[in-house]
N, C-alpha and C positions, 0 to 999 in steps of 0.2 A: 386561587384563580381570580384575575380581575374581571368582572363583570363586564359587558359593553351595554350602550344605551340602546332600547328597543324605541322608534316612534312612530308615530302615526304619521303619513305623505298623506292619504288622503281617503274618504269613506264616501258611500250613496248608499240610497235604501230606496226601495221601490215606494209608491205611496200603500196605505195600509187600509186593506178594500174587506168588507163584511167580509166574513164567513159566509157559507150557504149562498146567499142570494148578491152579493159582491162583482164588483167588475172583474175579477180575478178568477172567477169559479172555470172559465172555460179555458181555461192557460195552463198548461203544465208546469209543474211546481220547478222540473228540471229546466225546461224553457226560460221560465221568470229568473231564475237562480243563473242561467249562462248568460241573458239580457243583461244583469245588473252588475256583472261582472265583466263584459265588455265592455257598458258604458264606465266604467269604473279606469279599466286599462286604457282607455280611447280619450279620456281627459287628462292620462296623461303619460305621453309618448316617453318622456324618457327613460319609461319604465317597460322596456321590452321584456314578451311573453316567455321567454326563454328565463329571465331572471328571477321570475314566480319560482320559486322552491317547494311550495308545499300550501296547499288550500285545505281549509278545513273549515267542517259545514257542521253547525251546531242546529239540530232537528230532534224537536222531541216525541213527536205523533207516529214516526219512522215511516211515512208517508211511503209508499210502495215506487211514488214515481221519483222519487232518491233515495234509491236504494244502493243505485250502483252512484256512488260521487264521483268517480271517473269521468262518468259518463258528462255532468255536469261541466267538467272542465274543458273536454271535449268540444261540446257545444260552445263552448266560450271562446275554441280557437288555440286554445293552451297546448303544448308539444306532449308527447307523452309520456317524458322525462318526468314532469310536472306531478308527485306524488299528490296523495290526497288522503284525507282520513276524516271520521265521522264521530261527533259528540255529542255525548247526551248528558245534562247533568239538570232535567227541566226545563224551567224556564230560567234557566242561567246557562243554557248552552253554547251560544254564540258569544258570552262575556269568556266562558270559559276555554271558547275556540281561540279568543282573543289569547288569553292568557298561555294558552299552551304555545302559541305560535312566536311572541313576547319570549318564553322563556328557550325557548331553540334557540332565537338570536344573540338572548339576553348571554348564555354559554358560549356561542361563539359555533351551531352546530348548523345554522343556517344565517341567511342574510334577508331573506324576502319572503314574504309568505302573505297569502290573503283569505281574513276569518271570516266566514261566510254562516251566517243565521238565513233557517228561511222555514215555514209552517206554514199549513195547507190544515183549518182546525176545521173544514166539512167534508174531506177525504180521507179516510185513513186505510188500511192495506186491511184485504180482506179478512176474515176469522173474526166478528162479530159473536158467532154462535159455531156450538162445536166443540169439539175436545181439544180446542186448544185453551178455550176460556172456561171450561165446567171445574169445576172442584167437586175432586169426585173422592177426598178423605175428609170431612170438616173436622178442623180440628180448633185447639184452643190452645193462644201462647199466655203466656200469663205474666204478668211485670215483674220484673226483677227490682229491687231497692232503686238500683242504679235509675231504672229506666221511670219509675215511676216518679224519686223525688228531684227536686232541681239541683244544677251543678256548684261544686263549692265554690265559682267564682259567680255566681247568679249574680250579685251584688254590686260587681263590677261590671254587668253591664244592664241592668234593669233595676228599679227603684223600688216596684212595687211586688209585693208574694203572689205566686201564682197558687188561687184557690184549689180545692181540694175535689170542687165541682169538674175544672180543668183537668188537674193530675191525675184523675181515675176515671175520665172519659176517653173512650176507644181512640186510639193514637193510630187507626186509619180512618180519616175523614175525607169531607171533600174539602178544596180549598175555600168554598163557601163557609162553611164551618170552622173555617179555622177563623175565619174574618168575623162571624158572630164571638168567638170566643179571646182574640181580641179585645171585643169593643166590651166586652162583659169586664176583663180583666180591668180595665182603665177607662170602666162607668163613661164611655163614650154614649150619646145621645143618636138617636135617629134623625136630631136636628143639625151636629156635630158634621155625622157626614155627610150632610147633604148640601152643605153652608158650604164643607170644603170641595166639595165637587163641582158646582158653579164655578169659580175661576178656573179650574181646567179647560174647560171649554171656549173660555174668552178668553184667557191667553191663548190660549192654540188659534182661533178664528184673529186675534188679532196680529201674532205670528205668521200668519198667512198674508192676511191684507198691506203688510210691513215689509214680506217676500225673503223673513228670513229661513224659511225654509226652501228657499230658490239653491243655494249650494247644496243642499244634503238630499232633498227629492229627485230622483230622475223620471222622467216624464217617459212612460213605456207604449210599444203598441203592441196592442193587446184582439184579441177579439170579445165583441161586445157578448158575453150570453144572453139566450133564449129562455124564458123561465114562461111557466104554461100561466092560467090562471089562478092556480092557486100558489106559485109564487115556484114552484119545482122546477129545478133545472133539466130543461132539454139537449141533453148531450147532441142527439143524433142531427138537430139543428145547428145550422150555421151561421154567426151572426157577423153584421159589418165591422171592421178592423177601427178600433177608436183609439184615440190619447187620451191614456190614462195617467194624471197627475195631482190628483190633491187625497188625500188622507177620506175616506168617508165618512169615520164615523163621527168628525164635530159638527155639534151643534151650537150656533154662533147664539140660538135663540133662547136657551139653555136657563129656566130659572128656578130660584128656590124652592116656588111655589109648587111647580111642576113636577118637580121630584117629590116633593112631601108626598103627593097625589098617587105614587106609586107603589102597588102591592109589595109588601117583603116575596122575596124569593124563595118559592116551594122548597120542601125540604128542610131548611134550616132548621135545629130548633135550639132552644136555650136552655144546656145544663145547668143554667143558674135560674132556672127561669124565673127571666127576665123578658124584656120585649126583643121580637126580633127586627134587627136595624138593617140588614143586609136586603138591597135591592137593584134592579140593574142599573138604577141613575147613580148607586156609588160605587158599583162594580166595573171594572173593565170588558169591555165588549169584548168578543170570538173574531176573530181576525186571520186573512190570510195575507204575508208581504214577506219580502227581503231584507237584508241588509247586508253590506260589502264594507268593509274595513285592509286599507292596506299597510301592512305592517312593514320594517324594513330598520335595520340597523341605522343609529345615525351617521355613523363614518361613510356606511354605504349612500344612505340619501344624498349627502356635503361632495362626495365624490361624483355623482350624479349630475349635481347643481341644483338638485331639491329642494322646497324649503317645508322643511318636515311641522305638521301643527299641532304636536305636542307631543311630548315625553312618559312613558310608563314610566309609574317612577314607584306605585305600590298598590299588592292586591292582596287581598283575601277571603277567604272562603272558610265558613262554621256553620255548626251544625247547633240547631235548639229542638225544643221538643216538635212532633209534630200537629200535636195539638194546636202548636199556636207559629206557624210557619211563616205567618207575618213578621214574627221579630227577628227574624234572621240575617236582616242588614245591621242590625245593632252589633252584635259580635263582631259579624263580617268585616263591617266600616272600623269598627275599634283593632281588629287585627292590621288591616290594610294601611291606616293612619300609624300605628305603631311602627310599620316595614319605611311608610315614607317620611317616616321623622316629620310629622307634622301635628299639627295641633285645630280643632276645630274652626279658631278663631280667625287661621288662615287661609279657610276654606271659603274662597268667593261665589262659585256655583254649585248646586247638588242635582244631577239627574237622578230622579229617585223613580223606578216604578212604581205606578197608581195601580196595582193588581186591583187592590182596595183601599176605598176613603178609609179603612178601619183599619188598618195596616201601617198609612202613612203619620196620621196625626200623631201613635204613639212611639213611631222611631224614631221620628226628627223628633220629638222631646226629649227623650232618652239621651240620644245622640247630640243634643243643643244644638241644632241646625235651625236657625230664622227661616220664617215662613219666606220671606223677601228674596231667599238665595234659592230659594227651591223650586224646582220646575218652572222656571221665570217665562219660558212659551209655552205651557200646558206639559199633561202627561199622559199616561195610556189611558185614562178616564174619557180622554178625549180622541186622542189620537190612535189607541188599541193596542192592543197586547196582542201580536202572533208569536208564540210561545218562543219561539227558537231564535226569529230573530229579534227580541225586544232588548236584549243586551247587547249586540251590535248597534241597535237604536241609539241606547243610549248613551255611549261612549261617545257614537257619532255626534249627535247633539250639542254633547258636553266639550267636543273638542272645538264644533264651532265656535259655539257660542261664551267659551275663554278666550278664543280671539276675537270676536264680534266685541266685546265688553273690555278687552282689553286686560283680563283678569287673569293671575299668576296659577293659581294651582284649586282645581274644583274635583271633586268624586260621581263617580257616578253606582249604583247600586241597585240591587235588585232581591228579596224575598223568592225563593224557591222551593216547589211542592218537596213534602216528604219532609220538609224541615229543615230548609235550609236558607243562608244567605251570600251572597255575593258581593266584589265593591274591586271598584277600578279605581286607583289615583293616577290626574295628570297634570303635569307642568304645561301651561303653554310655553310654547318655545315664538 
């Protein structure tokens, strides 16, 4: 069977507002999710509601207020022809919403669809406490050969042996800890990430003041929250209706110094021990936002009159240990490159997730990615990581800013809890 070409017509993302105390906090996650989705369809008419096939909404927190993704569609004005379905695969859910929606087309089994990421990370659905969360057998799994030593292509995609301090530490961690053990594996310095975390923020702030994030932000109205003195959100208050439009978490002001200054983050510790390097200034902030991605066959878009802004042309997705869940775009990107017949060399832009400073430095070596091609307007160091929609981010990103530069075929990618990685190739068209 002859494949057909899946492309991108066009994406928005809401801007990306703290967690907890956020412009965002008093909006419904269903609400923001139908907003960004209309403005999505409303810029651009030629693409009538009826010709959406299938939306799907990459959420990993399983936020109570999208529960039902109908309902979502609904609020957006969608017919109720207009299927819908929900993915979780982390924080590569909305990359991966991307990809299922890509490959429907890609067969010939739809024509249109739109991949919808969206996370709500100071709301989650109730059962905190209770028999839904007690473990009420403790029990004890034990490593099997397979699971403890590394894979027999290890080689083929990492340079260096994963110690023994790693291989026989507990393979449920937090992602915090996977980013300490990183930086342990590849003798990164607490100076290392903190040196890399400064330019995130100044591209991104200069990003901003350049207004190249004018096409992919949509500017929402929202209602302003009410938060008491000590900083707690007051539901039962009602606050005045504001435009909400810039990303919150960059700091334009952002400097070396200032980061050294800051405590490593509780909890971490060091199987090797070693110093702990993990801290908020090189970690990705909590984040609540959107992101919309419209996907659409290119016979379909040309027949249209569309002018589609780039081409899938290759993905993939691998699994590493979980111990070290940072290296998971290294597989990832080497399976996705192998699918799109290309070679590194060709690769003009990389959107790469900043989960952590500790994370990025050693994939883009591995993977020979120049600092120059990567993250060229900041990343979620600065701009935030809301779990579900930060792969829709960065696809989005990626496809502008191939055509902003002018540049033939760039990847975008992303590290996934539990040990995984992610990676989108595309062509500008």
């Amino acid at each position: 069977m002859e494949l057909r070409n899946a492309v991108i017509v066009d994406g928005v993302r809401s801007p990306f507002a703290r967690a907890v105390r956020g412009k965002l906090v008093a909006t419904r996650l269903d609400e923001l999710g139908a907003k960004v989705v209309r403005q999505l369809l409303e810029r651009n008419p030629k693409v009538q509601d009826h010709m959406i096939e299938d939306v799907g909404l990459g959420n990993v927190l399983g936020n109570a207020e999208f529960v039902d993704m109908g309902r979502v569609a609904r609020l957006a004005g969608l017919p109720p022809e207009v299927s819908t379905f929900n993915s979780n695969r982390q924080c590569g859910s909305s990359m991966e919403t991307l990809h299922r929606i890509a490959q429907s087309i890609m067969i010939g089994a739809t024509e249109c669809g739109i991949a919808l990421g969206a996370e709500r990370m100071a709301r989650t659905i109730p059962g905190d406490e209770g028999p839904f969360t007690r473990v009420t057998e403790p029990y004890q799994v034990e490593f099997t050969k397979a699971q403890r030593d590394m894979s027999p292509d290890h080689s083929e995609h990492f340079s260096v042996p994963f110690p023994d301090f790693v291989l026989d530490s507990p393979p449920k961690v937090s992602m915090l800890q996977t980013a300490q053990n990183v930086a342990e594996v590849y003798g990164l310095t607490r100076a290392d990430l903190d040196e890399y975390a400064v330019p995130s923020h100044q591209k991104a702030a200069a990003a901003y003041e350049s207004g190249r994030f004018r096409d992919e932000i949509v500017p929402l109205e929202v209602e302003q929250p009410v938060f008491d003195d000590n900083g707690a959100w007051l539901p039962e208050e009602r606050g005045e209706m504001i435009s909400f439009d810039q990303d919150e978490c960059v700091r334009p002001g952002t400097n070396f110094e200032a980061l050294m200054n800051l405590n490593p983050i509780p909890g971490v510790v060091s199987y090797g021990g070693n110093e702990i390097v993990i801290t908020p200034g090189n970690s990705s902030p909590t984040n609540d936002g959107v992101s919309a991605i419209l996907v659409m066959s290119e016979e379909k878009a040309l027949l249209l009159g569309l002018e589609p802004m780039a081409r899938i042309i290759g993905f993939g997705v691998s699994g590493v240990k979980p111990q070290l869940m940072g290296l998971g775009p290294v597989p990832a990107t080497n399976k996705a490159m192998k699918y799109a017949g290309l070679t590194m060399d060709q690769i003009a832009r990389v959107e790469f997730n900043e989960a952590f400073a500790a994370q990025i430095i050693p994939s883009a070596r591995e993977l020979g990615i120049p600092m120059e091609k990567l993250n060229v307007n900041g990343g979620a160091l600065a701009i935030g990581h809301p779990l579900g929609a930060t792969g829709g981010r960065l696809v989005l990103s990626l496809a502008h800013e191939l055509r902003r530069s002018n540049s033939k075929y760039g990847l975008a990618t992303q590290c996934i809890g539990a040990g995984m990685g992610i990676t989108t190739v595309l062509e500008n068209l």
